[in-house]
C-alpha positions in Angstrom: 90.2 39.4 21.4 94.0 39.8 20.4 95.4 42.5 22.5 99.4 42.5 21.5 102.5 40.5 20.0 104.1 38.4 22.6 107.4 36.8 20.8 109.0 36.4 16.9 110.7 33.6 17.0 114.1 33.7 15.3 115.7 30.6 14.3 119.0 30.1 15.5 121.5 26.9 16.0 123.9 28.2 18.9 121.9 29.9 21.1 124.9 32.1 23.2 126.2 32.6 19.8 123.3 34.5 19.1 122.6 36.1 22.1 126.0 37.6 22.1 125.3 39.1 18.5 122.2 40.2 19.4 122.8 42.2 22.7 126.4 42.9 22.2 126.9 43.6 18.6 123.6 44.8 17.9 122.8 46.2 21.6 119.6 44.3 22.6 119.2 43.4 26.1 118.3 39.8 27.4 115.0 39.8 28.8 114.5 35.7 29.3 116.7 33.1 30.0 115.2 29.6 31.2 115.5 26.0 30.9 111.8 24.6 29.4 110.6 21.3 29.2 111.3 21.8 25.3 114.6 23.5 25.5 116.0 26.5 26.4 113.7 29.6 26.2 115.7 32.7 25.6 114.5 36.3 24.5 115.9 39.7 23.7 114.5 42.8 23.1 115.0 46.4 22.2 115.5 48.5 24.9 111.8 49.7 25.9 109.6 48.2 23.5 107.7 45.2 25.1 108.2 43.3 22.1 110.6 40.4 22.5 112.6 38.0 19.8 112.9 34.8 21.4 116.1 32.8 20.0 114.9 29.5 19.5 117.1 26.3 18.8 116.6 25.0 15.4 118.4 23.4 12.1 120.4 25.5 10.1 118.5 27.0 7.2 115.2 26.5 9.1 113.3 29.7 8.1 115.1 30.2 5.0 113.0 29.6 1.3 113.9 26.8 -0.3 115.6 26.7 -3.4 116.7 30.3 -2.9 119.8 32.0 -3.2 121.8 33.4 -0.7 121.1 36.6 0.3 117.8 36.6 -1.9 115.4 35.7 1.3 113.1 38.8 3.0 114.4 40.0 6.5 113.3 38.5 9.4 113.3 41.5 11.6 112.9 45.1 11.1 114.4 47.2 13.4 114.1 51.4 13.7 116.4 54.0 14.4 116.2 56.9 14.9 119.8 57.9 13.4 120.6 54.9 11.1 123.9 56.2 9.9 125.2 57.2 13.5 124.0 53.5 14.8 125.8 51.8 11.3 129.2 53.7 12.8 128.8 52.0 16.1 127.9 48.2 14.7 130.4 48.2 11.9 133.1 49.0 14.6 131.7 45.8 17.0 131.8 43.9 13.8 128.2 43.4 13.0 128.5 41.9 9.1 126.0 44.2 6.2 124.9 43.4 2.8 126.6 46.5 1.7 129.5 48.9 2.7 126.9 51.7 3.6 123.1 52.7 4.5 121.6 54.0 1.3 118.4 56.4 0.9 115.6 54.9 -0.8 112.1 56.3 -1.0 110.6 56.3 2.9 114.2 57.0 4.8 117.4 55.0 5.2 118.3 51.2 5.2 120.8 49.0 5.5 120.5 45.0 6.4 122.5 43.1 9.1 122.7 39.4 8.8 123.3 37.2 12.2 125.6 34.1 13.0 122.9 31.9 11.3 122.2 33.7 8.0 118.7 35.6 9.1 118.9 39.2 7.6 118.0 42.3 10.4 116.2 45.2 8.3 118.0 48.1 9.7 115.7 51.4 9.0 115.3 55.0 9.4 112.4 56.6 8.4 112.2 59.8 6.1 111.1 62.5 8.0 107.9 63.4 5.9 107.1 59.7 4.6 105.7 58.8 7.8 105.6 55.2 6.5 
């Protein structure tokens, strides 16, 4: 029987490229960091959720729908805060690039998306206090 998530791959073509964005821009930390037989296996995570995000080397595009415009793809991560606006201060200062100039409110809390080196958008929310969605 299935007892957790291990890894979401995102696909990524520079792999320190990525980690830097990921833990210094966005403030994930490293968890994994090895040479495979298949290439490098690198992972980051949020600071204490077990979950981990492993940054695996790939084509660019790979992931992305075909035929689609930019921009027009789902996220590939959603991420929580618990003070979305507070944490947008702190990633627009390290440079982190959005889809727009601010979070906006929407129905179930607060959102905002992130996109990385290689074009895979972050979901950025807060949830509304009484949504519990």
């Amino acid at each position: 029987m299935l007892t957790d998530v291990m890894y979401v791959t995102i696909n990524v073509t520079d792999q320190d490229r990525s980690l830097r964005f990921y833990t210094e821009q966005l403030g994930l930390e490293k968890r994994v960091d090895h040479q495979g037989p298949e290439g490098r296996f690198l992972t980051v995570g949020v600071p204490g959720s077990a979950l981990e995000f492993l940054l695996w080397p790939h084509a660019a595009a790979a992931g992305q729908p075909a035929g689609g415009e930019p921009g027009s793809a789902l996220a590939s991560v959603f991420l929580e805060s618990d003070d979305l606006r507070k944490d947008f201060a702190v990633w627009r200062d390290r440079g982190v690039p959005f889809d727009r100039s601010e979070p906006e409110d929407y129905p179930f809390g607060v959102r905002i998306e992130a996109v990385d080196p290689d074009g895979n958008r972050i979901a950025l929310r807060q949830r509304g206090r009484a949504s519990g969605v």
